[in-house]
VMD Tcl script that draws the C-alpha trace (Angstrom):
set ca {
  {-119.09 -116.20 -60.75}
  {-121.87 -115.58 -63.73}
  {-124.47 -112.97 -62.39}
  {-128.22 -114.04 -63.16}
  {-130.35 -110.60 -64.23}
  {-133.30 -110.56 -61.54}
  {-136.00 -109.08 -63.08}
  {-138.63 -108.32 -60.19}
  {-142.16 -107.26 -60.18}
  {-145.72 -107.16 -62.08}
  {-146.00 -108.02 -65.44}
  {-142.22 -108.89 -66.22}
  {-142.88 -111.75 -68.06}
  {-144.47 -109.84 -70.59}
  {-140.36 -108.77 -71.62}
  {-139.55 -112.94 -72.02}
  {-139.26 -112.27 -75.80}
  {-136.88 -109.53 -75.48}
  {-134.88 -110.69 -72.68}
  {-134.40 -114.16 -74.76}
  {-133.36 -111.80 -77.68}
  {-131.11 -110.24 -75.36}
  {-129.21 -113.07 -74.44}
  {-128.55 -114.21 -78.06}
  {-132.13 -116.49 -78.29}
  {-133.93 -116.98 -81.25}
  {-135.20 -120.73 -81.20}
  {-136.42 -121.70 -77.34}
  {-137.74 -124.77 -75.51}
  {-140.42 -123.72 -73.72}
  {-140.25 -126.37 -70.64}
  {-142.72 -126.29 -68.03}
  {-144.54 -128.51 -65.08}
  {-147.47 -129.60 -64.29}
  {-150.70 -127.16 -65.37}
  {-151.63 -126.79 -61.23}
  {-148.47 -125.05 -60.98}
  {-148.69 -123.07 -64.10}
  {-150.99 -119.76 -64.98}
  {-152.96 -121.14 -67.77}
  {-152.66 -117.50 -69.51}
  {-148.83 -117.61 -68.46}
  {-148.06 -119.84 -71.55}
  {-150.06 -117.44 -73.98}
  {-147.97 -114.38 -72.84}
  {-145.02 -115.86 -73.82}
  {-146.18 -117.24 -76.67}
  {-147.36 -113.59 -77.31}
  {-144.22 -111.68 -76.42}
  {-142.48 -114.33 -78.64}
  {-144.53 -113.56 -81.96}
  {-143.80 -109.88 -81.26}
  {-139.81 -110.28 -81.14}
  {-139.67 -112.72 -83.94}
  {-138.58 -115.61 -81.82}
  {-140.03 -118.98 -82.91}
  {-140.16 -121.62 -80.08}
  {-141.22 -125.05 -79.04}
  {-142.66 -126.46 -75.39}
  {-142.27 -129.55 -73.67}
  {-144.49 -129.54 -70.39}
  {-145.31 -132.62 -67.74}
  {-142.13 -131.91 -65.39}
  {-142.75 -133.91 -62.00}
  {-140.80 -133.31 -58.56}
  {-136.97 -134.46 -58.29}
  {-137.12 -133.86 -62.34}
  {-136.79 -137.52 -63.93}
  {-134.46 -137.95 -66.24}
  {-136.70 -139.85 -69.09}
  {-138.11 -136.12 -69.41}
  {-134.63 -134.66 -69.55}
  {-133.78 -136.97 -72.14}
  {-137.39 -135.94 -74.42}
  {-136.36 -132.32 -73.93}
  {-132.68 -133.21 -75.58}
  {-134.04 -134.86 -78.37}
  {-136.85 -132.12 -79.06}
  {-133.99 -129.41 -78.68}
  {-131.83 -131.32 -81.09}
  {-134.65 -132.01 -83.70}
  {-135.94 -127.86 -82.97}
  {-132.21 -126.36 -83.11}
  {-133.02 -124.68 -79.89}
  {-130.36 -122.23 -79.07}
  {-131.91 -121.24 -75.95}
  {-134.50 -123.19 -73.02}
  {-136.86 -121.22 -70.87}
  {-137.97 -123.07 -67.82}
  {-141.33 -121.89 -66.44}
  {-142.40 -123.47 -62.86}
  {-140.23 -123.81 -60.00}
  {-137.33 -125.96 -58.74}
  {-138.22 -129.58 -60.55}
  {-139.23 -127.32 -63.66}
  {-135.22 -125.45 -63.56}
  {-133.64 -128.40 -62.83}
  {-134.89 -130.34 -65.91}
  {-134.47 -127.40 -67.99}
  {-130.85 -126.74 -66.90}
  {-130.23 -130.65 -67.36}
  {-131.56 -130.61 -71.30}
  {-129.60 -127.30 -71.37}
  {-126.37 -129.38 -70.50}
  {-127.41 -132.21 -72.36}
  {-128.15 -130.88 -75.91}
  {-124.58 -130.17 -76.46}
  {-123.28 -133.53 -74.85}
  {-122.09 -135.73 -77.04}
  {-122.79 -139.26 -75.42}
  {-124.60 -141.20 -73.12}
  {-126.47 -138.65 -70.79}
  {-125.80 -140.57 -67.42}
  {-122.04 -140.25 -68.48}
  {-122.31 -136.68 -68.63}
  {-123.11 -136.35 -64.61}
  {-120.94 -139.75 -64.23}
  {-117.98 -138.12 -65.51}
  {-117.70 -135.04 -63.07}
  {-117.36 -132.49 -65.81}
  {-118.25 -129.12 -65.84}
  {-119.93 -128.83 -69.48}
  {-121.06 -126.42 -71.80}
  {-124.99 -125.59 -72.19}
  {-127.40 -123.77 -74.13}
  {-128.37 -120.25 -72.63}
  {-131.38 -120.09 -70.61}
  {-133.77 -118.57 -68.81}
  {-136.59 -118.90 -65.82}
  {-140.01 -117.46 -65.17}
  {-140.43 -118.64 -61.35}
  {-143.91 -119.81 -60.77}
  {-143.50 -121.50 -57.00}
  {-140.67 -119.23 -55.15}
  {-138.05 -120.86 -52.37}
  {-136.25 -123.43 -54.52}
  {-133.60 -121.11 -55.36}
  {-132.51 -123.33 -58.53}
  {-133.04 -120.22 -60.97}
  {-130.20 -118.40 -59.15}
  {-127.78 -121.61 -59.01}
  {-125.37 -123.29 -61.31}
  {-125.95 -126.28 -60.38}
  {-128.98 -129.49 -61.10}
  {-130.52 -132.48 -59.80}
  {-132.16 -135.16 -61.55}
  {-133.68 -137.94 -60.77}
  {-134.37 -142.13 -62.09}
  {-135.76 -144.79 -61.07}
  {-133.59 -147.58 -59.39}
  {-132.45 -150.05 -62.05}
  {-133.22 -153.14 -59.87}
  {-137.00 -152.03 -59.48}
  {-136.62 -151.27 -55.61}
  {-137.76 -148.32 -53.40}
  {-136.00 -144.51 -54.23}
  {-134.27 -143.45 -56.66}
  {-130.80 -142.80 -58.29}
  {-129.97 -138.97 -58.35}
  {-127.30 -137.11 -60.57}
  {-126.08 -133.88 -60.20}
  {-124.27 -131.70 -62.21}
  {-122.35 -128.36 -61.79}
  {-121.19 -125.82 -64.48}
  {-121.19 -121.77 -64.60}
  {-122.88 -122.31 -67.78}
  {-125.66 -123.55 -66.07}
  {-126.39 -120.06 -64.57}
  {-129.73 -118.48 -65.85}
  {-129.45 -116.01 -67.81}
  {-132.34 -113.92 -66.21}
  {-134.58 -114.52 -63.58}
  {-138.12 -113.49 -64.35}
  {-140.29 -113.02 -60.88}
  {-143.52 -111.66 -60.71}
  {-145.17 -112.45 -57.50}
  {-149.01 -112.51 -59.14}
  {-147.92 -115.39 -61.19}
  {-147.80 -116.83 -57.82}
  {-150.74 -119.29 -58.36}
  {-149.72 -122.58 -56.58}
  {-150.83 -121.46 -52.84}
  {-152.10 -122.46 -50.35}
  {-150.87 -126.17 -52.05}
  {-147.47 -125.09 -51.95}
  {-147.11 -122.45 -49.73}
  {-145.89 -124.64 -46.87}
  {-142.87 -126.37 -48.59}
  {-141.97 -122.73 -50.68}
  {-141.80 -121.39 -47.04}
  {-139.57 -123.82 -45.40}
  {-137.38 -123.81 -48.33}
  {-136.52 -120.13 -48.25}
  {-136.70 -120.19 -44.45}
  {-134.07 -123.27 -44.20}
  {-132.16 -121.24 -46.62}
  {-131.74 -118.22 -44.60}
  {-130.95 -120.44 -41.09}
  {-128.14 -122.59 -42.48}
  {-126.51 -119.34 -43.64}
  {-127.44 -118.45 -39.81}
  {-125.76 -121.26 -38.70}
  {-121.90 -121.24 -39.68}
  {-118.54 -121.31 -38.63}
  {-117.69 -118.03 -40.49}
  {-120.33 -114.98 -40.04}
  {-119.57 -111.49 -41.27}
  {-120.49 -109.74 -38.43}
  {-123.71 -107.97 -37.56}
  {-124.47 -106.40 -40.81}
  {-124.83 -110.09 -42.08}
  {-126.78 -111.38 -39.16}
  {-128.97 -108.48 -38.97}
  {-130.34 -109.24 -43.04}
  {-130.38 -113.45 -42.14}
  {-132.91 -112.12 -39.12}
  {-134.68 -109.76 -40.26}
  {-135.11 -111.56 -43.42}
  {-136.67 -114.71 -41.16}
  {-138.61 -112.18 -39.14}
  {-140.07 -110.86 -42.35}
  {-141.08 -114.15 -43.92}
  {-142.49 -115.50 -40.87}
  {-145.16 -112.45 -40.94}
  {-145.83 -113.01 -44.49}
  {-146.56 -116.61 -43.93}
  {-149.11 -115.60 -41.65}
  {-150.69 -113.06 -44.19}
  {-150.48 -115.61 -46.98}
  {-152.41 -118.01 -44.96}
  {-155.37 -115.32 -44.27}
  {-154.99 -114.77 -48.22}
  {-152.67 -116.50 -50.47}
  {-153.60 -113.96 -53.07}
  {-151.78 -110.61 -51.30}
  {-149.81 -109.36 -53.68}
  {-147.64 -107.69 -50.97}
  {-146.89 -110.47 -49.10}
  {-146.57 -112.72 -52.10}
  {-143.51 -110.12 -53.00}
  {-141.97 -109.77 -49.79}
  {-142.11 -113.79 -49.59}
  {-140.63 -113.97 -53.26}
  {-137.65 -111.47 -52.74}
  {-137.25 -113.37 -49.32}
  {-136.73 -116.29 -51.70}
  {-134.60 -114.64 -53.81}
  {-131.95 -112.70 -51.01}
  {-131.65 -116.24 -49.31}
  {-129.44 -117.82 -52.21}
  {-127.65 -114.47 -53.03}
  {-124.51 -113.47 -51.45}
  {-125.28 -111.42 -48.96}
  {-122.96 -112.47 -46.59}
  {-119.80 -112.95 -48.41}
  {-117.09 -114.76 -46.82}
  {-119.25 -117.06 -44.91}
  {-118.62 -120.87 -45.39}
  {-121.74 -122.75 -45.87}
  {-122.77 -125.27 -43.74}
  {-123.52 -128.01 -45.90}
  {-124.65 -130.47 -43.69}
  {-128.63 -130.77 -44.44}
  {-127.82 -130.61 -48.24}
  {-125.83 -133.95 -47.63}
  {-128.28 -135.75 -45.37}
  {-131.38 -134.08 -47.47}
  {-130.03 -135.59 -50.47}
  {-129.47 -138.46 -48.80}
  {-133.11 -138.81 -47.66}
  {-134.24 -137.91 -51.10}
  {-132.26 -141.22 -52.64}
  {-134.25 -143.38 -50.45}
  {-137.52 -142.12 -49.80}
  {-138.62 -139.90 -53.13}
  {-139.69 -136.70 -51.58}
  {-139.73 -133.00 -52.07}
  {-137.04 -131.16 -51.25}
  {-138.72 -129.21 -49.03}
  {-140.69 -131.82 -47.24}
  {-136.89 -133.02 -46.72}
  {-135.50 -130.45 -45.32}
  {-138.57 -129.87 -42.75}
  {-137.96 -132.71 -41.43}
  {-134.32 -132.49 -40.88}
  {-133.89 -129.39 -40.03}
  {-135.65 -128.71 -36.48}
  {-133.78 -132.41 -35.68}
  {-130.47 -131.26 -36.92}
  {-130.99 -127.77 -34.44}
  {-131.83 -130.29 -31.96}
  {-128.61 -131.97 -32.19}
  {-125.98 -129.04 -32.46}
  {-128.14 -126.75 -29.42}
  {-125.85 -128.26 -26.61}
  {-123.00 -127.27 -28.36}
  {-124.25 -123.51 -30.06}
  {-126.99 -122.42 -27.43}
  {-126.17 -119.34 -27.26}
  {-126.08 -118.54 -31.41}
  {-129.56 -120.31 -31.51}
  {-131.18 -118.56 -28.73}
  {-130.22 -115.71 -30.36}
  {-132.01 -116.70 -32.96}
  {-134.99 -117.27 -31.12}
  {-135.04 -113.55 -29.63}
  {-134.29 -112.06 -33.37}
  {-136.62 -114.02 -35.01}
  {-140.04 -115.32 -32.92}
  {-139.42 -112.39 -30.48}
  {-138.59 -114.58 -27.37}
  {-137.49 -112.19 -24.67}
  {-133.35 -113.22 -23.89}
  {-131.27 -111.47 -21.41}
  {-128.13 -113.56 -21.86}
  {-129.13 -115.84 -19.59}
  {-129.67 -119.52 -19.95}
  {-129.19 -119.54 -23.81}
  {-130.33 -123.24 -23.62}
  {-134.27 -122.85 -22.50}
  {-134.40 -119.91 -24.88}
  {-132.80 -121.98 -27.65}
  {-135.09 -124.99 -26.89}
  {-138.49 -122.64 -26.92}
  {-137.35 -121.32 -30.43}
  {-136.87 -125.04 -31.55}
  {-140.36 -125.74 -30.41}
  {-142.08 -122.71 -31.81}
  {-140.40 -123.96 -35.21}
  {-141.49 -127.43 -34.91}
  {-145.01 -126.02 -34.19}
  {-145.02 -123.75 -37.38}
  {-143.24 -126.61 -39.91}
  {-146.57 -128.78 -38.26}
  {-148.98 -126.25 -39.04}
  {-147.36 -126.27 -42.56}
  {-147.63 -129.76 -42.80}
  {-144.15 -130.86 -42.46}
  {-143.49 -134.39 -42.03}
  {-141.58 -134.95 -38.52}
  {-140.96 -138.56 -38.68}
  {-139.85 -140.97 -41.77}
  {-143.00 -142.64 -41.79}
  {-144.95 -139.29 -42.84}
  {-142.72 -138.96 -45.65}
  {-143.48 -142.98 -46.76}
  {-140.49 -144.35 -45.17}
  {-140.72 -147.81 -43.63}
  {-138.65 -149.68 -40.93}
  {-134.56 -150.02 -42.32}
  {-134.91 -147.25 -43.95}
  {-132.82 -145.62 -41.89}
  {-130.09 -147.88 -42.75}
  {-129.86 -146.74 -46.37}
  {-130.38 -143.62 -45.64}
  {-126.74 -144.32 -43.74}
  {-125.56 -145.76 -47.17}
  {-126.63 -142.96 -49.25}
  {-125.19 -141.05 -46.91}
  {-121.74 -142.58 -48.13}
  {-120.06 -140.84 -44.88}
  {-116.74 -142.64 -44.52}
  {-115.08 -143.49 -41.25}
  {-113.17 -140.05 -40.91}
  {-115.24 -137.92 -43.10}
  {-117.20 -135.12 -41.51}
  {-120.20 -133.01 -42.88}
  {-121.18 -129.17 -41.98}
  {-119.02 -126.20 -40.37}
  {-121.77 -125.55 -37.47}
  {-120.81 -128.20 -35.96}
  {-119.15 -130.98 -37.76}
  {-121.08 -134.16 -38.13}
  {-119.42 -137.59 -38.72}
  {-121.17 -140.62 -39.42}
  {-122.01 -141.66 -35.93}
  {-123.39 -137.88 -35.46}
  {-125.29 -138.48 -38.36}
  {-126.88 -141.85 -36.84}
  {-128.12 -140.05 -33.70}
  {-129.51 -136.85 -35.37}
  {-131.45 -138.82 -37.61}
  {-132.53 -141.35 -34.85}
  {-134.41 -138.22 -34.03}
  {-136.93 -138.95 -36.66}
  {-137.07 -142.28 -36.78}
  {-140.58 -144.17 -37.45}
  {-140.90 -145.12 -33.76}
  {-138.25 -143.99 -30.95}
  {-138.66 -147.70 -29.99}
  {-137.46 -148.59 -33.21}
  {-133.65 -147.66 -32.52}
  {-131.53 -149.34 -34.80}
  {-128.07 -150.24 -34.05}
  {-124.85 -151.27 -35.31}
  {-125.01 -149.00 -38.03}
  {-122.01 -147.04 -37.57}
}
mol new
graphics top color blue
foreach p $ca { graphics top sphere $p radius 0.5 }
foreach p [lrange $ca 0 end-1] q [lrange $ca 1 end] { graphics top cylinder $p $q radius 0.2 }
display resetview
C-alpha cells in the first residue's frame, strides 16, 4: 500500500514548497474551504514558501461539506487550463476529498460521473494536504467522496466514491497551531477520531493486547484532551495530542484486524438522504449501533467502559458496566452537540424508509464483522433514532 509522509509539528507548513518539489511538483492547485476554517496567514505561507522554491501555483477556494461535485468539476478545468502537475488541499475532510477528486479527474478523459460510475481505479495527479480541522482521516486514505444534488430536485443527495492508490497523499502536513476551527468544530473532529478508534475496537479479528492497549489508551487520551480543549481550544498540547490521536486512528496499528464496516455503510447511507456531516453522522449512529450489538458483545464493551471512562469492572455483570459506558458516551456526544435523533439532523417522517433504500442491503447480504447486521438488523438499530419512538415504521424489511 502507498505510504503518506506525516510531517508533524510547528511550523511544517513552512516546507510545502519543498515537499511539493520533492514529490516531482512544480505547477499546484492550491484548493481550499471555506475562510472560517482556514488561517488567513496560512495561504500567504504557502504562497511564500512557493516563491522561494520556484514553484508557480494557482488556488481555487469555496469547498463546502460532502465536497460537491460542480466544484470538483471548476478545479478540473482550472488544472487543465494551469497544467497543474500537482494539487495541494488545505482544510480538512470536504477540502481532501475535492482535491483528491480533481486530482483523479484532470487526467480522465470523459464524462466525470463516468469516472466513479465505471468502478475504475484511475490515475491522478500527485498531491498533497495541509490539515486544518483534524479527525477526518481523508489525508491518510486512498479513497473520496463527493457529493450532487439529486437530479429530480428532491431532498439529499447523490454521492460517488472513488478508490485508487494514486489517490494517496503524498505528504501529510500537520501542525496543530494551524488548528483554528475550535470550539466550532471541535465536537464533530472529536467524534470522528473517537468513532475511528472504537470500530477498530469493535471487530471480529483483534491482535491481541498490544493492539487493544493503543485503541484504549488512545480513547483514554483523547477523551482528556477534549476536556482541556474545551477549557481552551487554543492549548497547543492538547491540540497535538488530539491531532496525532487523529492521525494513529486511520494508521495500521493493528494489522490483521478486519474492519468492521458497518457504520461506514449505514453513515453513508444517512448522508444520501439527509445531507449531513460526516461526523454529525456517525454521532448519531454510533452510541445506537453499541446499543444494538451490547446483548451480544457485553463483555468486549464493558471492557471498554473500564479502559476508557474508568468504570470500575470486576468481571462481573459485563452488561450494567457495558450499558453505563454507553450512557456516559451518549452524555459526552450531547455535550458535543451530537444529534441523537433524525429530526436534529433535518430528517422528517419516511425518512427512515430511504434511508433503508440507500442502504441497498439485499435479502441475504450482511454488513459489519462485530456483529453482522442484515437488513432487518439494520431496521431495528436505526429505529433507535427515529424522529419519535411512536413513529415506528413497519413493513420495511
Amino acid at each position: 500500500m502507498p505510504h503518506t509522509a506525516v510531517i508533524f509539528g510547528r511550523d511544517v507548513q513552512e516546507s510545502v514548497g519543498a515537499l511539493v518539489k520533492r514529490f516531482g511538483g512544480s505547477r499546484v492547485l492550491v484548493h481550499y474551504g471555506r475562510q472560517n476554517v482556514t488561517d488567513p496567514g496560512l495561504l500567504d505561507q504557502i504562497r511564500h514558501s512557493f516563491e522561494e522554491h520556484g514553484i508557480e501555483h494557482t488556488e481555487l477556494g469555496g469547498v463546502l461539506k460532502n465536497s460537491r461535485l460542480s466544484t470538483v468539476e471548476e478545479g478540473i478545468k482550472a488544472c487543465r487550463s494551469f497544467e497543474a502537475d500537482f494539487v495541494l488541499a488545505v482544510g480538512g475532510g470536504s477540502v481532501v476529498n475535492s482535491a483528491k477528486a480533481v486530482a483523479a479527474g484532470a487526467l480522465w478523459d470523459g464524462d466525470l460521473r463516468h469516472l466513479f460510475e465505471s468502478g475504475a481505479e484511475p490515475l491522478a495527479l500527485p498531491l498533497g494536504v495541509i490539515v486544518t480541522v483534524p479527525g477526518s482521516g481523508d489525508e491518510l486514505s486512498g479513497s473520496c467522496t463527493v457529493s450532487e444534488a439529486r437530479s429530480d430536485g428532491g431532498r439529499g443527495v447523490r454521492l460517488y466514491d472513488l478508490h485508487s492508490e494514486f489517490l494517496y497523499p503524498k505528504f501529510a502536513v500537520c501542525n496543530p497551531a494551524l488548528v483554528t476551527s475550535f470550539p466550532k468544530h471541535l465536537g464533530i473532529s472529536f467524534v470522528n477520531i473517537f468513532v475511528k478508534l472504537a470500530e477498530d475496537y469493535f471487530t471480529s479479528t483483534r491482535c491481541g493486547e498490544l493492539s487493544d492497549a493503543i485503541c484504549e489508551g488512545s480513547l483514554r487520551v483523547t477523551v482528556e484532551m477534549l476536556q482541556r480543549l474545551r477549557q481552551d481550544p487554543h492549548d497547543y498540547d492538547a491540540l497535538s495530542n488530539l491531532m496525532w490521536s487523529g492521525v494513529l486512528a486511520y494508521s495500521e496499528y493493528a494489522l490483521g484486524a478486519k474492519q468492521n464496516q458497518a457504520l461506514e455503510r449505514l453513515e453513508h447511507a444517512v448522508t444520501t438522504v439527509l445531507d449531513c456531516a460526516h461526523g454529525k453522522s456517525v454521532g448519531l449512529l454510533f452510541p445506537a449501533w453499541l446499543e444494538f450489538v451490547m446483548p451480544a458483545n457485553a463483555g468486549r464493551i464493558a471492557r471498554f467502559a473500564q479502559k476508557v471512562f474508568g468504570l470500575p469492572h470486576d468481571g462481573s455483570d459485563a452488561l450494567a458496566v457495558a450499558q453505563e459506558g454507553l450512557a456516559k458516551i451518549r452524555t459526552l456526544f450531547k455535550s458535543l452537540g451530537m444529534p441523537s435523533t433524525f429530526e436534529e439532523l433535518g430528517g422528517q417522517s419516511g425518512d427512515l424508509r430511504l434511508i433503508m433504500e440507500a442502504l441497498n442491503l439485499g435479502p441475504e447480504e450482511t454488513i459489519g464483522n462485530f456483529t453482522p447486521l442484515n437488513r432487518i438488523d439494520c431496521e431495528a438499530l436505526l429505529s433507535l433514532i427515529l424522529i419519535s419512538k411512536a413513529e415506528h415504521p413497519s413493513g420495511l424489511a
